[in-house]
C-alpha positions in Angstrom: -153.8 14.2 109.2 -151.6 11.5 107.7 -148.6 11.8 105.6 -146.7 9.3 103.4 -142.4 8.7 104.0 -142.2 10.9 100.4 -144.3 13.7 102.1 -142.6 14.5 104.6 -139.8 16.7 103.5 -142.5 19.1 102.2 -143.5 20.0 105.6 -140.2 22.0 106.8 -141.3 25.3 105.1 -144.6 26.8 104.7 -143.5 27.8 101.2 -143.6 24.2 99.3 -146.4 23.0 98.2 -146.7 19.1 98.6 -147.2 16.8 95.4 -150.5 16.8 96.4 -151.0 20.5 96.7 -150.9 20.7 100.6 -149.3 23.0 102.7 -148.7 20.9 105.9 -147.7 24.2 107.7 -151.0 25.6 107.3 -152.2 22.6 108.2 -150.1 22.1 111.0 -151.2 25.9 112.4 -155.0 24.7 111.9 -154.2 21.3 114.2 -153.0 23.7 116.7 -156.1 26.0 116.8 -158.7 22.8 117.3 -156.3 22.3 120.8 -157.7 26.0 121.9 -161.3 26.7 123.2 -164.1 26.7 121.2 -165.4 29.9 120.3 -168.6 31.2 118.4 -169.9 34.3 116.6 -173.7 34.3 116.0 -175.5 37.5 114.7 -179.1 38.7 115.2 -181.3 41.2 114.1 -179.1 44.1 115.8 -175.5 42.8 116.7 -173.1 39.8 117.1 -173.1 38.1 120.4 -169.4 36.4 121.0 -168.7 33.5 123.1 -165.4 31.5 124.2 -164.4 29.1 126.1 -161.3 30.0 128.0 -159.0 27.5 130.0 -158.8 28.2 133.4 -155.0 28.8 134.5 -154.3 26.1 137.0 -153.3 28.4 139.9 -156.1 29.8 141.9 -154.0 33.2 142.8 -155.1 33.6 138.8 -157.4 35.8 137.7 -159.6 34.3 135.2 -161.3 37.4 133.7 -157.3 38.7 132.4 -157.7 35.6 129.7 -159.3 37.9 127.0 -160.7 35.9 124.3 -162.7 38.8 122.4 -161.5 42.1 121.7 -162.9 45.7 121.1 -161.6 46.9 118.0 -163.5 49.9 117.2 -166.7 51.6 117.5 -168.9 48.7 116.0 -166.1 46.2 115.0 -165.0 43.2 117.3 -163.4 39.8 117.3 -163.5 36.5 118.8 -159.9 34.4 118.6 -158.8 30.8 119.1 -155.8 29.9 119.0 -152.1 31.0 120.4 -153.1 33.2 122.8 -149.6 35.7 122.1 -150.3 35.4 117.6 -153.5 36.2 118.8 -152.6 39.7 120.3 -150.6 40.5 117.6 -153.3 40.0 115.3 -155.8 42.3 117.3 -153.7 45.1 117.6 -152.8 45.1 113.4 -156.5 45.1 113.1 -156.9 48.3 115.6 -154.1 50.0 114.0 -155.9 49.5 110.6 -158.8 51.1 111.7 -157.1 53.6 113.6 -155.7 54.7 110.3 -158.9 54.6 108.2 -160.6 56.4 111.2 -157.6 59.1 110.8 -157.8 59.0 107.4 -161.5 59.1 106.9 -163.2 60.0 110.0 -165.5 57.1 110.1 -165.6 53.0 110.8 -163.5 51.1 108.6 -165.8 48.8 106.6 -166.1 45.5 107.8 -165.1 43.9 104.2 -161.9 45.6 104.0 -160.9 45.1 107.5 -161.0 41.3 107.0 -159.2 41.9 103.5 -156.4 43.6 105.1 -156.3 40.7 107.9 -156.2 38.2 105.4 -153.6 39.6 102.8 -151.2 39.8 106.5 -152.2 36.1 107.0 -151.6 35.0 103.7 -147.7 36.7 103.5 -146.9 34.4 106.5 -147.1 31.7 103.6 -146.0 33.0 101.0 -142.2 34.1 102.3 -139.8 31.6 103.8 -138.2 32.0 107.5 -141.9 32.7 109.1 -144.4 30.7 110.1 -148.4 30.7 109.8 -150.4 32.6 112.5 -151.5 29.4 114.7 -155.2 31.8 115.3 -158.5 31.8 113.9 -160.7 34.6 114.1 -164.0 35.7 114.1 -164.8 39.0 112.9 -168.0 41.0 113.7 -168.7 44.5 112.2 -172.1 46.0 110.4 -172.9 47.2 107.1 -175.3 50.2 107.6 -177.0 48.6 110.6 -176.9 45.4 109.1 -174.5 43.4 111.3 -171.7 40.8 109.1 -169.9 37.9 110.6 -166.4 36.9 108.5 -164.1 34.3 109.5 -160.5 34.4 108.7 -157.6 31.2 109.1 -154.2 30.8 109.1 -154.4 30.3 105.1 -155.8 34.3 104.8 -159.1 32.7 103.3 -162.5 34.9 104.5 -165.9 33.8 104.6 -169.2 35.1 105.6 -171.3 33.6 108.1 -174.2 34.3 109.9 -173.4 32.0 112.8 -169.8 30.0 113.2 -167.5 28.3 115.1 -163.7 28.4 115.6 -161.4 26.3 117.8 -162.0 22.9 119.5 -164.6 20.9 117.9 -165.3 23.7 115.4 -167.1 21.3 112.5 -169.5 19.5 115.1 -170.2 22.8 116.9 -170.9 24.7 113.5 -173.4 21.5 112.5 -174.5 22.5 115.9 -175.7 25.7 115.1 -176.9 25.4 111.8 -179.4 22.9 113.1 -180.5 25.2 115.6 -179.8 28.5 113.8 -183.3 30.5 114.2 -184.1 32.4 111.0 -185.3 35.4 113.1 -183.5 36.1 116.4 -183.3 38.7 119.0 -179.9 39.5 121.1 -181.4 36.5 123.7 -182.3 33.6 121.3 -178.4 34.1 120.4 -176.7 34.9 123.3 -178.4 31.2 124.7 -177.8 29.8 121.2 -173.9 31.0 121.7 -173.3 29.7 124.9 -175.5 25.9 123.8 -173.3 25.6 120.9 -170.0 26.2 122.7 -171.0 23.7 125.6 -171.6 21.4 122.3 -167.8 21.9 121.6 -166.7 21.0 125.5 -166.6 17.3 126.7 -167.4 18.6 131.0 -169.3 20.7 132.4 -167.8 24.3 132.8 -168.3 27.0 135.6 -169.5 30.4 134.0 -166.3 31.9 134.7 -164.7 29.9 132.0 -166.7 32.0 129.6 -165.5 35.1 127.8 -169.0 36.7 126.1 -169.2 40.1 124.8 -171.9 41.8 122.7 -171.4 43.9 119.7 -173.8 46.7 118.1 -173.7 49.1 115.8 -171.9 52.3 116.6 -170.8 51.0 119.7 -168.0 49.9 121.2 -167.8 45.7 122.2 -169.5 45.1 125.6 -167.7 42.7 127.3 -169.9 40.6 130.1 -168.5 41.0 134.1 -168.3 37.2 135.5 -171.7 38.1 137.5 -173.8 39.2 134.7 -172.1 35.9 132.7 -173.4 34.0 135.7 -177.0 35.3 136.0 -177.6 34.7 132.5 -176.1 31.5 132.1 -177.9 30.3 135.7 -179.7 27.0 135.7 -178.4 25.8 132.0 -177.2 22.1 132.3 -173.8 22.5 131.2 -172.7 24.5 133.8 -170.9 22.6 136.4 -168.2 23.4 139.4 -164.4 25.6 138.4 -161.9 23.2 137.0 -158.5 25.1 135.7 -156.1 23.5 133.4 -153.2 25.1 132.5 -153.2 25.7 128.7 -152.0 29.2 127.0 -153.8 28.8 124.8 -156.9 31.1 123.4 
């Protein structure tokens, strides 16, 4: 992202708009996400598989598994985050509270649809009021219609969009072109669990050891499965991408 000497001034608040119409602290909080791991959402004809990459801390007294990357929300709603790994554990617990009050409310599953709207009218004040900043997270947001499972993603800006496979994080635009190229038009929970996995290798320059993968599996009425390392490693066994444990400090998501 370039700016011109006249530009600059209108990047100190994430108020002011730019001559051009830019807000560079958007911007500035969607730079920061692409320096987090890639992570994907793709659904299939019963769920939403999740996959992230997670940067292994640089210690080995670390545990690797306490880097959560997706995140049970409620029965039949999860998320996937890159980003700032603290904005994105504020984000996951507004969106449990909200459902914890439509459950209370209601009795039932918050729709997916007004979940995401919630999310994104919280991201969008962030921008709209001085003395804050944007949310430097991305999210991918997995829930069902009937038994019909949804995919939305949601940015620092508050925008949402539907997809039915997507990526967030490092490398997002190659590893989406990624996917769309290999997106099968029918799928079962294994063609897009492998189709996960192949698209966030797409987003890593090395090979990766399988603990440096957070996966969880989401169906309907259910709560989010997350994978233990050893089932991550049987499953993932034999692909080429998977190489020895390197950990690099990095906090973030």
């Amino acid at each position: 992202m370039e700016m011109q000497p006249g530009q600059m001034a209108y990047d100190r608040a994430s108020t002011v708009f730019s001559p051009d119409g830019r807000l560079f602290q958007v911007e500035y909080a969607l730079q920061a996400i692409q320096m987090g791991g890639t992570a994907v959402a793709v659904t299939y004809e019963n769920g939403v598989v999740f996959v992230a990459y997670r940067n292994l801390p640089v210690s080995q007294l670390a545990e690797s598994g306490s880097i959560e990357k997706s995140f049970a929300l409620d029965a039949g709603l999860g998320c996937v985050t890159a980003g700032l790994i603290a904005d994105s554990r504020v984000l996951v617990d507004f969106l449990r509270l909200e459902a914890q009050r439509y459950r209370i409310t209601f009795g039932e599953t918050i729709p997916l649809a007004l979940l995401a709207g919630a999310l994104g009218t919280h991201l969008q004040q962030f921008t709209q009021f001085g003395g804050t900043r944007p949310f430097a997270v991305s999210l991918l947001l997995g829930g069902f219609t009937g038994t019909k499972p949804e995919l939305i993603e949601l940015d620092p800006s508050g925008a949402t969009i539907g997809w039915k496979a997507y990526a967030i994080g490092r490398n997002r635009r190659q590893v989406a072109d990624f996917m769309e190229e290999k997106l099968p038009e029918k799928r079962d929970e294994d063609a897009a669990f492998r189709l996960a996995v192949q698209a966030v290798a797409e987003g890593s320059p090395t090979p990766f050891p399988a603990e440096a993968l957070d996966i969880a599996i989401l169906e309907s009425g259910e709560e989010l499965r997350r994978l233990p390392t050893a089932e991550v490693a049987r499953r993932v066994q034999g692909m080429p991408f998977i190489g020895t444990a390197e950990r690099a400090g990095n906090r973030r998501a």
